[in-house]
VOFI-500700 format. One record per residue (C-alpha): x, y, z; residue in one letter. Coordinates in steps of 0.5 Angstrom, whole numbers, plus 500, padded with zeros to 3 digits. Example, Ala and Ser with C-alpha at 12.3 -4.5 7.8 and 13.67 -1.06 7.14 Angstrom:
# residues 2
525491516A 527498514S 
END
This chain:
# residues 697
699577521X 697569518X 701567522X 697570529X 692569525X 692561525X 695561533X 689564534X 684560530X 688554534X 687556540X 679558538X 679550537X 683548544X 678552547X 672549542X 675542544X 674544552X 667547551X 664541548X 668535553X 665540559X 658541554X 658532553X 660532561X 654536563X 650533558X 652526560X 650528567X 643530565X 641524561X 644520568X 639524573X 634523568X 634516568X 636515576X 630519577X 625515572X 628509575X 625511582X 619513579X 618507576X 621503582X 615507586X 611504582X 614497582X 615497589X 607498589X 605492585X 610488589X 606490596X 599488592X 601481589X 603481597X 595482599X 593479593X 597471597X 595474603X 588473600X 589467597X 592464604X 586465607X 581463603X 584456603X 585457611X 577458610X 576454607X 579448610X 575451617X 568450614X 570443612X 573442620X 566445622X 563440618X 565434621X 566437628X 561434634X 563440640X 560445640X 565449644X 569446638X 565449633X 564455636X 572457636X 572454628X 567458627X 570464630X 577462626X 571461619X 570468621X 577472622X 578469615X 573473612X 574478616X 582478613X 579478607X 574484607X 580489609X 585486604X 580488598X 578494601X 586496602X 586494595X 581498593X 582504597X 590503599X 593504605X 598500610X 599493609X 602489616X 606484612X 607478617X 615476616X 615468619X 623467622X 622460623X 626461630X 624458637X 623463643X 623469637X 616471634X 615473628X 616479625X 610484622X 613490618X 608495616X 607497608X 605502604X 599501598X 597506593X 591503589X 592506582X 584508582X 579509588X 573512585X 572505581X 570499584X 576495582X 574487578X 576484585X 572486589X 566485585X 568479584X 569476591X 566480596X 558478594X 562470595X 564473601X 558475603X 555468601X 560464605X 558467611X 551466610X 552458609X 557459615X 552461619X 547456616X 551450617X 553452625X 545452626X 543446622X 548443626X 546446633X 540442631X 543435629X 547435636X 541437640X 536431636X 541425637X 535422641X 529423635X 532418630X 528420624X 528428625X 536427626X 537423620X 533429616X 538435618X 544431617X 540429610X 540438610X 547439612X 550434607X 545438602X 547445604X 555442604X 554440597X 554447594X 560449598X 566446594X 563451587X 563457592X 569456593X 572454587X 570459584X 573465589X 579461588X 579462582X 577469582X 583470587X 588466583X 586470576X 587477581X 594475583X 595473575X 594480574X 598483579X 604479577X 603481570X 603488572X 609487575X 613484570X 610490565X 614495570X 620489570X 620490562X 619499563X 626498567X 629494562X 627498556X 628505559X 635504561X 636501554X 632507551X 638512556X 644507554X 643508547X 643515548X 648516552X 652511548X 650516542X 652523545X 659519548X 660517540X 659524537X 663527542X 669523540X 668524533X 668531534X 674531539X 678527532X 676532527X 678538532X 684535533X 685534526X 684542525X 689543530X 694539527X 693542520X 693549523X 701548527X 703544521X 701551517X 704555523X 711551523X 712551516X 712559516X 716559522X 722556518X 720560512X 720566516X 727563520X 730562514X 728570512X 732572518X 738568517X 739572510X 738578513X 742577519X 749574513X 747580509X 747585516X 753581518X 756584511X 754590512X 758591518X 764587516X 764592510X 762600512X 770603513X 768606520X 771602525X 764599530X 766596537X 759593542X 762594550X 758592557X 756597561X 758593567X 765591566X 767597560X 770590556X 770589549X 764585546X 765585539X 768588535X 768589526X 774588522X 776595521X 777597528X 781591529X 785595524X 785601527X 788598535X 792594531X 791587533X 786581532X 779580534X 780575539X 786579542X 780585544X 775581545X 774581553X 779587555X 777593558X 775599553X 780604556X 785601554X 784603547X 779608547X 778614551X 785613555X 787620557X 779621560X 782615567X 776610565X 771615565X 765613559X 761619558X 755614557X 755609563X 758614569X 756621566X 749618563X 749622557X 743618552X 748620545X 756622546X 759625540X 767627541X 774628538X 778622541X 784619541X 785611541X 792608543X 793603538X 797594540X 804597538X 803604543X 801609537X 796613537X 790615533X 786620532X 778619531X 771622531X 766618536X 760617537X 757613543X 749611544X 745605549X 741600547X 739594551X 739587548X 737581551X 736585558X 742587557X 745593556X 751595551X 754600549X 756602541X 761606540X 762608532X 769611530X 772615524X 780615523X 781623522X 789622523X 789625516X 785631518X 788632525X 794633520X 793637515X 789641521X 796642523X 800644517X 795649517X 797652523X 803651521X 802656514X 799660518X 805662523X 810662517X 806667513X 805672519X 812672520X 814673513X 808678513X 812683518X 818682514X 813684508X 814692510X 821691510X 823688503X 817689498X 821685494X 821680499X 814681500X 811680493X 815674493X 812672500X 806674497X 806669491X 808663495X 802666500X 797665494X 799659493X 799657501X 792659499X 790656495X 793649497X 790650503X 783651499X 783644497X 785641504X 779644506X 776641501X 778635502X 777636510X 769637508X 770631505X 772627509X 767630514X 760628511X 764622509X 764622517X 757623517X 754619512X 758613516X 755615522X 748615519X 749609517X 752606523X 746609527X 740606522X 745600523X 744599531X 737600531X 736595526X 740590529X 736592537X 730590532X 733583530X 735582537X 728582541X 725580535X 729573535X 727573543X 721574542X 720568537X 726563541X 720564547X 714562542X 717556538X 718553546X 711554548X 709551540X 713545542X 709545548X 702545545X 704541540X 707536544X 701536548X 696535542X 701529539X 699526546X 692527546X 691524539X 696518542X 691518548X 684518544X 687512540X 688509547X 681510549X 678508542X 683501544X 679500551X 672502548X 672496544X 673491549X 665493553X 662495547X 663488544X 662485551X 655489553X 652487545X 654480547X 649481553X 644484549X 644478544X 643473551X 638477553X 634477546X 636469546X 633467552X 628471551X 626468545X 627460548X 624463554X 630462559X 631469561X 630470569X 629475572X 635473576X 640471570X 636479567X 639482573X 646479573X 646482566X 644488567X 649489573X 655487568X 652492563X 652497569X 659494571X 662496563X 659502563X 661504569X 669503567X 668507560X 665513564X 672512569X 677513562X 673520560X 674522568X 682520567X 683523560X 680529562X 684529568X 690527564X 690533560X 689538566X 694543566X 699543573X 698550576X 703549582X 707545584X 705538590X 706532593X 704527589X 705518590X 710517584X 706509584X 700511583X 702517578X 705511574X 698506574X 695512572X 699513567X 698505565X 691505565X 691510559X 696507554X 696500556X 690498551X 695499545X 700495549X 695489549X 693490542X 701490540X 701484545X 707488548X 708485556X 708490561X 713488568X 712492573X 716493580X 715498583X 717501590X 711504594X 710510598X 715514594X 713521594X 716527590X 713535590X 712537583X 707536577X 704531577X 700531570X 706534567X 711527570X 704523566X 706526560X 714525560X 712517562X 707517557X 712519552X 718514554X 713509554X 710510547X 717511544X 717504547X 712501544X 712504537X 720502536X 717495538X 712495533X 716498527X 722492529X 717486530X 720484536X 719477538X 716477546X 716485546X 716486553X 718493558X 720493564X 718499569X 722500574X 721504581X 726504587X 728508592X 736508593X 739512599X 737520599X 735519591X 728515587X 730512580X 724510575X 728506569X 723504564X 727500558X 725495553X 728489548X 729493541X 735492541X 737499542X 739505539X 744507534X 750510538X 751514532X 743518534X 743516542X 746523544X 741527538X 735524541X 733529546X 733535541X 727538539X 725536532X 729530532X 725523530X 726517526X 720515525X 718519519X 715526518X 708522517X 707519524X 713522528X 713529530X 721529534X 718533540X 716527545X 723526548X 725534548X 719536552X 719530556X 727532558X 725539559X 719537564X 723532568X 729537568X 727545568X 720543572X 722538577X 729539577X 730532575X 734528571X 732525564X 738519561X 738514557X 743508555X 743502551X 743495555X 743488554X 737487549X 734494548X 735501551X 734504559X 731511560X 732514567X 729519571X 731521577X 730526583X 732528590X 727525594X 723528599X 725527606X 
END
């Protein structure tokens, strides 16, 4: 019961472990939708900012065309000339009055794209605005548009005064006091204008302010998400670490009651193996099937005379039962029990007479038959000295009535017969509950043994599925590790960017093309993290049926989730792989025999301190078979142990850090499941394992 107990507390924690990697995927999706959805609102906003810092240069361009115009009407002397300048002076105006307004109220803004290209005209593309506030008179339009209004007025006036000039040439003094008038009322337009630019460029200052307020928010709000996701993503490793640990702890416990309750059936089966060699009924097990002989017990063998390695094997007939003409009361007349008197024929041609009892059981799916007897040879015998008393006593008893004489000395010797044949009696009596005793005894004997039998089955199939899980959950801590060693490197690198970030902006270097090269490798880094969760997780996900699958890519895979701990051991890895090489299997479960082998590698070239450790990765195609050897420069294994390595339990790395099931599991995955093969050799520098499998045509 602690043992079922403890299984089902590891598998509350497995199933504890998936819910919370599915809990922080989904939790990790939602903080990635929030942000995206955040950002398109913050992008709207930008995007608006971006089209108002248009109309506001858009602004600042026609108020220097303006202003350019009044002074090109100033020293014009055509009227026709003045009139189209002053039909641009006012078009500038015009321009103006709708950008404040479309500032104001919103709507679409023609933006007029210049290409620059001969016989190409330019491009106008039509874009939205949303002004933030329209029922406020916004500060530009207070500003600028009574100046507006003003320039159009001394516009209007200067045209006048100087249609009156042109038409006064000839009046010397009249025409001296208006160009004295126009040079008066020129004099004040260089302030007007000064100061609408002013306004202008102090309305543009502001929108560019907004726009890199909205540029900050981004930057914040990533960070703000990033943080987050970096703390979610923390917590969930530290709790995939303390839950494995438990889940270790916890088959640590189950094999240590495993080995103390194996060792309790190894005493109970040495003591049932002494119960059966000692009983003195003779106890034989025969195949159904065949009616040979499957075991026998030492006094059997006494009983037919001969040893046990001589019955086991022969055809059950030949000592039991002979005179029946191999007919079993069991398998042919389907009796559940049979108890008879039978005769058995001994190896030197004699005969003994025996009480037998026969029954059925089914051991390991197959059924036998158990057949115990008791000698009664001495029985049979006495049974026929009474037979025989009996005949003598009747014919000296009708002799009786011919001589009394006789016949009182007849019946003296008759009352001793008598008596002698009470205590034979007795003595049978004896013997038949002895018989019955043993047969009771031999009876509570097999039903014990049909219990041990499937309980071991039972327990043979358990331990093998353990291995499995332990196995699994081995590799799964090797595995966080592994991650543990490919995270260091873009956290480090993305808290490099954030100090960038920091310094240029204190020395007032960041750019907003240096802040989006960063934020670009930022994602980049991010984006790769979030690619080793989907590969763990699809690492560990169980194979249900059997497909085809690219061997090259199975092995890259492979890689990518181990080879941080062959860089940080400074471990190269040479890789010389075939493509398009396919087998049908379990693509997951050929993951896990590699990543052992693999491992294996990599911790014998650690523990020896090899210098220029290196493993070679193997992948070819060699006529109708596909090969993958993966071997190293450790320098080999002791020949004394290669033939041992592939047993379960059996490891050279210590209990601490060594659980001797990597390769075992490796072995049965490869040759039970994929119908491969799974050899390894020593070579030159270090060791060769080969797998190989038929290769799919």
């Amino acid at each position: 019961m602690a043992a079922l107990f403890n299984k089902h507390i590891v598998v509350s924690y497995v199933v504890l472990l998936i819910v919370i990697f599915f809990l922080g995927s989904a939790l990790i999706l939602a903080f990635n939708i929030s942000l995206s959805s955040s950002l398109n609102e913050i992008e709207g906003q930008r995007r608006n900012q971006e089209v108002k810092n248009l109309i506001c240069q858009d602004i600042i361009m026609n108020l220097n065309k303006l202003e350019n115009s009044f002074f090109r009407i100033v020293v014009m002397t055509s009227e026709q000339a003045i009139d189209s300048e002053f039909n641009n002076y006012g078009t500038y105006l015009r321009n103006i009055g709708e950008d404040l307004i479309l500032l104001k109220e919103g709507g679409i803004y023609n933006q007029q794209i210049l290409l620059n290209l001969e016989d190409i005209d330019n491009y106008n593309r039509e874009v939205p605005f949303v002004a933030t506030d329209t029922e406020t008179v916004p500060f530009e339009f207070i500003e600028i548009a009574p100046k507006l209004v003003l320039a159009e007025d001394i516009a209007i006036k200067l045209k006048k005064l100087i249609s009156g000039r042109n038409k006064l040439k000839s009046n010397t003094r009249a025409f001296a006091d208006i160009r004295k008038s126009i040079f008066t009322h020129v004099k004040h337009a260089p302030p007007l204008f000064l100061r609408m630019h002013e306004n202008a460029n102090a309305i543009f200052y502001e929108s560019q302010m907004q726009f890199e307020e909205i540029d900050n928010l981004v930057i914040k709000t990533k960070k703000k998400y990033f943080l987050a996701e970096i703390l979610i993503v923390s917590i969930i490793m530290a709790l995939f670490i303390i839950i494995s640990i438990i889940i270790i702890r916890n088959i640590l416990k189950i094999l240590l009651k495993q080995k103390k309750t194996q060792e309790k059936m190894a005493a109970e089966e040495k003591k049932l193996s002494t119960i059966m060699n000692s009983v003195q009924a003779g106890i034989v097990l025969i195949d159904e099937k065949t009616h040979t002989f499957i075991d026998v017990n030492p006094k059997a063998a006494e009983m037919f005379g001969a040893s046990k390695e001589n019955i086991i094997g022969k055809d059950c007939h030949q000592h039991i039962c002979p005179v029946n003409g191999g007919i079993c009361a069991i398998s042919d007349l389907k009796q559940q029990v049979h108890n008879a008197e039978r005769v058995i024929a001994r190896n030197n041609g004699s005969k003994k007479d025996v009480l037998k009892s026969a029954t059925k059981v089914n051991i390991a799916g197959k059924n036998i038959i158990v057949e115990t007897f008791v000698d009664i040879t001495e029985v049979k015998q006495a049974e026929g000295k009474i037979k025989q008393k009996s005949l003598e006593l009747e014919k000296q008893f009708e002799k009786s009535e011919k001589q009394r004489k006789a016949g009182m000395v007849i019946l003296g010797d008759l009352n001793k017969a008598t008596k002698k044949l009470k205590v034979e009696i007795s003595e049978r009596k004896l013997a038949e509950k002895s018989l019955q005793d043993s047969e009771e005894k031999l009876r509570t004997l097999n039903i014990k043994l049909k219990e041990k039998v499937v309980l071991e089955v039972a327990k043979s199939r358990e331990k093998d599925r353990v291995m499995l899980v332990q196995s699994k959950q081995a590799a799964m801590g090797e595995m966080i590790g592994n991650i543990a060693h490919q995270w260091r490197q873009p956290l480090n690198d993305i808290g490099l960017y954030v100090q960038n970030i920091q310094d240029k902006y204190e020395y007032g270097e960041l750019s907003e093309d240096a802040l989006a090269q960063t934020v670009e490798k930022t994602m980049d880094k991010l984006e790769y993290m979030s690619q080793t969760i989907d590969d763990f997780r699809n690492f560990f996900r169980s194979d249900k049926n059997k497909k085809k699958f690219l061997l090259k890519d199975s092995i890259d895979k492979t890689l990518s989730l181990t080879e941080a701990g062959f860089k940080n051991n400074f471990i190269e890895i040479n890789l010389y792989l075939q493509d398009n090489i396919y087998i049908t299997g379990y693509p997951n479960e050929f993951s896990q025999a590699v990543l052992n082998i693999l491992n294996n590698a990599k911790d014998i070239l650690v523990e020896r301190k090899i210098e220029g450790p290196q493993v070679k990765i193997n992948l070819s195609r060699q006529e109708k078979n596909v090969i993958l050897t993966v071997s190293d420069n450790a320098g080999g294994i002791d020949e004394n142990i290669i033939d041992k390595i592939f047993e379960p339990y059996y490891t050279t790395k210590g209990k601490l850090t060594g659980t001797g099931l990597g390769l075992y599991i490796s072995k049965t995955i490869i040759e039970r499941n994929m119908m491969g093969s799974l050899t390894v050799r020593n070579i030159k520098d270090g060791a060769e394992f080969k797998i190989e499998f038929k290769t799919d045509l």
